[in-house]
C-alpha positions as CSV (number, residue, x, y, z in Angstrom):
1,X,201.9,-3.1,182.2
2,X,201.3,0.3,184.2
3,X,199.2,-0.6,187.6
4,X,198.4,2.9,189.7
5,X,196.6,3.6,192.6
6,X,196.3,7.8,192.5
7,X,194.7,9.6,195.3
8,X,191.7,11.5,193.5
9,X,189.7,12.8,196.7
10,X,190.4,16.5,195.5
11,X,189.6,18.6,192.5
12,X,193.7,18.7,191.9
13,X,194.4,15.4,192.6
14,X,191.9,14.1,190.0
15,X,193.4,16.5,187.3
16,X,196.7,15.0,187.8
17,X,195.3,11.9,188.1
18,X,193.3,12.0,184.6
19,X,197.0,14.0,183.3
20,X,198.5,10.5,184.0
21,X,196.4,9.0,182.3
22,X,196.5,10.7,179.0
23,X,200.1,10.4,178.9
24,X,200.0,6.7,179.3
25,X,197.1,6.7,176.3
26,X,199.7,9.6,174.8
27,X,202.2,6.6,174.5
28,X,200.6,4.1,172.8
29,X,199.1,2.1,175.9
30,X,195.5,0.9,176.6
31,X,193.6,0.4,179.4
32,X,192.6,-2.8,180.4
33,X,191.1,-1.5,183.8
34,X,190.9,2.1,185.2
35,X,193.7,2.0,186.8
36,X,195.7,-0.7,185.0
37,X,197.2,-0.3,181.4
38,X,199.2,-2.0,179.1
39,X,201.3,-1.8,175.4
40,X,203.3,-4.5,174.0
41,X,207.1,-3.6,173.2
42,X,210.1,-5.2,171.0
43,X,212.2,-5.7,173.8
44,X,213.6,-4.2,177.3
45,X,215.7,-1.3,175.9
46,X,212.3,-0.2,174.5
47,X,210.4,-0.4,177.8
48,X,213.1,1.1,179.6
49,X,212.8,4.4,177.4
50,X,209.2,4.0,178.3
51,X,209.5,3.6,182.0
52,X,211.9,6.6,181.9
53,X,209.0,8.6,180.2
54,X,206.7,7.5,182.4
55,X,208.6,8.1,185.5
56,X,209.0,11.6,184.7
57,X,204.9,11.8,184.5
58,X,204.4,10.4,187.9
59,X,202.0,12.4,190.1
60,X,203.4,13.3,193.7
61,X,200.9,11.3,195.6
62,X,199.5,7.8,195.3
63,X,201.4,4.4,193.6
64,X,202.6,3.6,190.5
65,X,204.4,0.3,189.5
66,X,205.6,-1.2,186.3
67,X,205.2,-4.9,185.7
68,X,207.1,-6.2,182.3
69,X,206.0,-9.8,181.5
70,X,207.7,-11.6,178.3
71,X,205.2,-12.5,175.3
72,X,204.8,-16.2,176.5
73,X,204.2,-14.9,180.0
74,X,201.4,-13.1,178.0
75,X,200.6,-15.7,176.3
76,X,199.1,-18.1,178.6
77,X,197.4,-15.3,180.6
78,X,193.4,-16.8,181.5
79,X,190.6,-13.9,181.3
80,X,187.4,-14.1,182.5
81,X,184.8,-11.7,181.0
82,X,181.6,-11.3,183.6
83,X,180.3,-15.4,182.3
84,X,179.2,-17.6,185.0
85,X,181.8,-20.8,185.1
86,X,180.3,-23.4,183.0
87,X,179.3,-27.3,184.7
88,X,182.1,-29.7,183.7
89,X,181.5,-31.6,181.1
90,X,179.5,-35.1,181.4
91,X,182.0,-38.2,181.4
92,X,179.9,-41.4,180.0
93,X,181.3,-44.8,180.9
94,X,182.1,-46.2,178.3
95,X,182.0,-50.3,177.8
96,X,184.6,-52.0,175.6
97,X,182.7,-56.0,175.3
């Protein structure tokens, strides 16, 4: 997972910002957010070469980090999607004579 916070306040910076992204998109990963993107990999040796790709892409200004998570890490990851949480459910007693 690629999170970036890129400085885009001038007509260059936001060139090399959007440059970043394509290579990122260039690479196989998808955006989950504007600034945060992700691809699943076979194992560390592959994400290294990646990380080493993307390294050599970084802009001069603004953040860039790399977070690698394992599948079950991934796995029990909880979205929310823009839905309004939902009333727990109603408990009846229930009456066993």
């Amino acid at each position: 997972m690629v999170m970036f916070d890129l400085p885009v306040g001038t007509k260059k910076e936001r060139k090399a910002a959007g440059l970043f992204r394509k290579h990122l998109q260039n690479l196989g990963f998808e955006m989950a957010q504007f600034s945060i993107y992700y691809r699943v990999m076979g194992s560390k040796e592959v994400a290294g070469r990646y990380i080493r790709q993307i390294e050599d892409k970084v802009p001069a200004d603004g953040s860039v980090n790399i977070l690698t998570i394992t599948d079950k890490q991934y796995e029990n990851m909880v979205c929310f999607t823009g839905r309004e949480k939902a009333p727990p459910p109603e408990v009846k007693q229930l009456t066993l004579f």
